[in-house]
N, C-alpha and C positions, 0 to 999 in steps of 0.2 A: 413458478408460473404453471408446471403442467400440475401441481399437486393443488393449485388454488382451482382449475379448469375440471379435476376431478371429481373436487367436493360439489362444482356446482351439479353436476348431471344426476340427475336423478333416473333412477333407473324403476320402473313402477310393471305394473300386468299387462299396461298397455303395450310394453316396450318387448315384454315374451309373448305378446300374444301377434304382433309382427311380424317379429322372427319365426314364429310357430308354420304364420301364415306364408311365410317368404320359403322355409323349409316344405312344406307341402305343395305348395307352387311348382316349386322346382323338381320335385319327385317327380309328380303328375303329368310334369312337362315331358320327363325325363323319360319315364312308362310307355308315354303317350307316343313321340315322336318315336321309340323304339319299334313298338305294334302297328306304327302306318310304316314306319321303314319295312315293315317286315312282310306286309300287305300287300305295297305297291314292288317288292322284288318278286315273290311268286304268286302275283294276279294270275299272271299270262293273259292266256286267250278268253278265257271262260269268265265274263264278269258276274255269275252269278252263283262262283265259287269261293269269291272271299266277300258275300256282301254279309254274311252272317259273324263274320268276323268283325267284318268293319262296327254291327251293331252290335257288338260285347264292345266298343270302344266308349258307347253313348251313355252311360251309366258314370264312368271313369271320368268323363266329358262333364256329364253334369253332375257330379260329388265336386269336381274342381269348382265349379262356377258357382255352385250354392256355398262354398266354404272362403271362396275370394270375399262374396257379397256378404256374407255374416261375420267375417273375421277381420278382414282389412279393413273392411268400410265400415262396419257395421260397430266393432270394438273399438275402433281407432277413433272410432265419432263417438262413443257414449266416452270415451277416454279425453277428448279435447273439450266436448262441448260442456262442460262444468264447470270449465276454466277457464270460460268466456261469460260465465255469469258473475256480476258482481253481490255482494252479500245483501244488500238491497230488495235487491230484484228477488233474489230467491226467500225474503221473508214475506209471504201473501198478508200477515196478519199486520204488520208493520210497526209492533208494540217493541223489539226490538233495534228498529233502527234508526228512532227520533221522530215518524214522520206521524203528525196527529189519526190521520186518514190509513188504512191500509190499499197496499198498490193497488186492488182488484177495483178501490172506490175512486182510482185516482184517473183511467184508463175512461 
């Protein structure tokens, strides 16, 4: 049973490029939530003595968001959406798949 369960998984770029993303995730988070831990203990009185701090954060901030949206989403979708088309569809000239017409004339 578990060795039949093995064979099926296919383990592909998609599937590190996830992980890659779930590993960076987690750093970023980890960085992140440290340096406002560390912000909001010695604020004190003066708030315009850690606001420069605060904005070394906003780079860090947006390297994560640009790397969610290209990597999770963005990898993860050119990794499934291929395997949503059938062989058909992705022939535009349609000399390969039976059909006398090509799809583009069929639409």
């Amino acid at each position: 049973m578990v060795i039949e369960f093995m064979h099926s998984v296919v383990i592909s770029w998609g599937n590190y490029a996830l992980l890659a993303a779930a590993v960076v995730y987690i750093y970023d988070f980890t960085l992140t939530w440290h340096a406002e831990a560390n912000l909001l203990r010695w604020r004190g009185d003066d708030p315009y003595r850690w606001a420069p701090y605060f904005l070394h954060l906003v780079p860090l901030r947006y390297f994560a968001l640009m790397y969610q949206i290209t990597v999770i989403y963005g990898i993860s979708l050119a990794y499934v959406t291929p395997q949503l088309w059938k062989p058909e569809q992705c022939d535009i000239r349609g000399s390969q798949s039976g059909h006398s017409r090509p799809i583009l004339d069929r639409f």
